[in-house]
N, C-alpha and C positions, 0 to 999 in steps of 0.2 A: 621406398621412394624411387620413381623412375627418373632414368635422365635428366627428361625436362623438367623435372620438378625443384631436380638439382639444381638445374642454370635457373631457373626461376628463382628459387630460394637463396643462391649466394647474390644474382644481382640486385635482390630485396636487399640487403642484408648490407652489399655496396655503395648501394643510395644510402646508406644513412651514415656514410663518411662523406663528411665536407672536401676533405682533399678529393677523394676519387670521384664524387659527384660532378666536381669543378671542370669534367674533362668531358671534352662535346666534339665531335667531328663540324669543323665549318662548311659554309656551302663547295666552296672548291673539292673538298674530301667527300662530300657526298659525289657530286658528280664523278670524281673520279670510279667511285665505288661503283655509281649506277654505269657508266660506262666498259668498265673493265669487267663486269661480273660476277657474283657471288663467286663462283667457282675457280678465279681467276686469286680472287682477296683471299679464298682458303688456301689455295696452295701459297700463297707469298706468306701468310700466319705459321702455315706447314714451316716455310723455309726459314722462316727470322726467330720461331723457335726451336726447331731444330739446330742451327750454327749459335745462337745465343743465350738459349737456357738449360736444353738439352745436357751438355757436358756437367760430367760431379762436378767443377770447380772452371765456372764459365770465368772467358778473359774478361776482365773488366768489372767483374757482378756488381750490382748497384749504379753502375751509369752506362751501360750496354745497351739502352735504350734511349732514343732520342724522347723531348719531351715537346720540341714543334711539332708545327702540322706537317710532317713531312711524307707518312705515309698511315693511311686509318690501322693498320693493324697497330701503330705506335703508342698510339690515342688509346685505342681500346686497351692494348698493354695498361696503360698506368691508370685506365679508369676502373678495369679489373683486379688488379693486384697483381698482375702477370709479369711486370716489368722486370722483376731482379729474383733472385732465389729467396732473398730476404722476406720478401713479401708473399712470394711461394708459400715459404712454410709459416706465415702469421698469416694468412687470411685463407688459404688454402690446405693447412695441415700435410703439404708437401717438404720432405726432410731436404735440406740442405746436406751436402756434402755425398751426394749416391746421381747418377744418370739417372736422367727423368725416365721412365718407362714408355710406354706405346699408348698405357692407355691415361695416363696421365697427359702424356702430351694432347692428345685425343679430345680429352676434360678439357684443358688448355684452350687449344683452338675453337671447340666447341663453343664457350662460354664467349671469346673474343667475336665470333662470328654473329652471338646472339645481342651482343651490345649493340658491334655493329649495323644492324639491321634493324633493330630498336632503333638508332640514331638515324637512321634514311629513313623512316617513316613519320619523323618530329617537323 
């Protein structure tokens, strides 16, 4: 299976949890998105998972994510499983207690960036 097939298949696989389906970027979050840029929204996904999932034992795990609309990679966090290490390693098969790797985080971003971009096209 390649990449995309992979993001394809886990956000199949998302949609069919009631919690994580629950979560939609609003019009203000689109906007922001379409104004600031795909490439803009990647690297802030870069940086809010590199300082907050990245580390073996992030500050906070489990509410180190906001759950307002505060910023779309937030949104897509908790509509992905991305939010906490907890949900890393149950929906992701990503181990708890080791630094996320390069291409893990890579997977990570990827998958946040294809929600989000799914959601600006609804």
């Amino acid at each position: 299976m390649n990449k995309k097939e992979i993001i394809n298949k886990k956000l199949e696989e998302l949609s069919k949890s009631k919690f994580r389906f629950s979560f939609h970027l609003n019009k203000k979050m689109i906007v922001y998105v379409k104004e600031k840029g795909f490439e803009t929204i990647k690297n802030h996904a870069y940086d809010f998972i590199e300082e907050r999932l990245k580390p073996e034992n992030p500050k906070n795990d489990g509410k180190q994510t906001p759950m307002k609309q505060i910023h779309p990679v937030f949104i897509a966090q908790h509509a992905c499983a991305c939010c906490c290490r907890s949900c890393l390693e149950k929906w992701h098969h990503i181990p708890k207690g080791k630094e996320l790797s390069n291409n893990e985080i890579n997977y990570i971003v990827t998958l946040l960036l294809e929600w989000i971009k799914r959601e600006c096209k609804k």
